[in-house]
N, C-alpha and C positions, 0 to 999 in steps of 0.2 A: 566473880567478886567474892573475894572471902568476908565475915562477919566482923572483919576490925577494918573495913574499908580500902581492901589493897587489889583492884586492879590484877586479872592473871590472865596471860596468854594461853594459849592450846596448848604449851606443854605443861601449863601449870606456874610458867616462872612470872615474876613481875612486871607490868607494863611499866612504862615511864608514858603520863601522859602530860598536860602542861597545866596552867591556871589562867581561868579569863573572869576576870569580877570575883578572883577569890575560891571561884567553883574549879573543883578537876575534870577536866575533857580530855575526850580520845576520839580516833577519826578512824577508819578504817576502808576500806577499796569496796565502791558496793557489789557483790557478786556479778549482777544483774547487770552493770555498766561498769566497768572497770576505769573508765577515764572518770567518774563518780566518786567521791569521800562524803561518807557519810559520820556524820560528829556528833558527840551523845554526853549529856553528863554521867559522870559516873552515880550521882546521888539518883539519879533517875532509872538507873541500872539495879542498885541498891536496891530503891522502892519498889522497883518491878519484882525484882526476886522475894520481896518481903508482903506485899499487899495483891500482886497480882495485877493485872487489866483497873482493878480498883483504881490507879490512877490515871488513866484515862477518862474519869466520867468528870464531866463538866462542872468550872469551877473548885477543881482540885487540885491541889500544890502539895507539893512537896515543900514537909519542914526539915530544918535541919535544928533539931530543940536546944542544943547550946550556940545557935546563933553562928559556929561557924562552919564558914561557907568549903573547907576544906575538908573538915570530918564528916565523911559517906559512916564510918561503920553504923553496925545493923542499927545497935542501940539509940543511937543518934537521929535519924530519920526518921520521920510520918510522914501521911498526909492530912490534909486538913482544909482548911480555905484561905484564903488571904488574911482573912482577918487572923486566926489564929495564929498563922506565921509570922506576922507582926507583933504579936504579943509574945510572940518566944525571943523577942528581942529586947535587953535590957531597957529599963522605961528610961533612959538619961537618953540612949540613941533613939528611942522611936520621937520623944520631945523635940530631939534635931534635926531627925530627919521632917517631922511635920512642918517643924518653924520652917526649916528649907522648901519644902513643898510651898506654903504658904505664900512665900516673896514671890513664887513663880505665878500666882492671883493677883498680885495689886501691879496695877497699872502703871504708875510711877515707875517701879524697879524694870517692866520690860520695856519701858521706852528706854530708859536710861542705858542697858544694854543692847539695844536695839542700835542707840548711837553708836555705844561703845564697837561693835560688831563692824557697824559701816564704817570706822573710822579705821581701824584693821587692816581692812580690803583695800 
């Protein structure tokens, strides 16, 4: 992975990987088991090369500090903890994302979907 966040194969050239929630992934055949696809974020690829094992110790996340979930390069990514990563997020979305969190606690709103849900089926 080069330092502007570009994905490179064994000859050196550019993968094409896909986007799921915005992040870039890639899959690859697992040596060990070949009928096996193994799938990795690339910002995780990133950090590994950047921080080391560092992101593996518990309660560690990877941030991506301008919030989007597309730009791996070096500059772009930390680690840090949940909470931090949240705060690398402009304060107008983390407001929305809370309110949204919130509805999913009051009791009203999950009956109400709950109907809504059975009435679907």
């Amino acid at each position: 992975m080069t330092k502007d966040g570009q994905l490179l194969g064994i000859k050196g050239k550019p993968i094409k990987g896909w986007k799921d929630s915005g992040y870039n992934e890639h899959q690859f055949r697992d040596p060990s088991n070949p009928k096996k696809h193994l799938k990795f974020k690339w910002s995780r690829l990133q950090a590994y090369q950047k921080f080391g094992n560092l992101i593996y110790v518990e309660g560690t996340v990877v941030r991506h500090l301008n919030s989007d979930r597309g730009d791996d390069s070096w500059d772009n990514i930390a680690i840090g903890t949940q909470s931090q990563n949240l705060m690398d997020m402009p304060k107008e979305d983390r407001i929305k994302k809370a309110r949204h969190a919130g509805m999913h606690n009051n009791k009203e709103y999950r009956d109400k979907h709950k109907k809504d849900d059975k009435n679907k089926k």
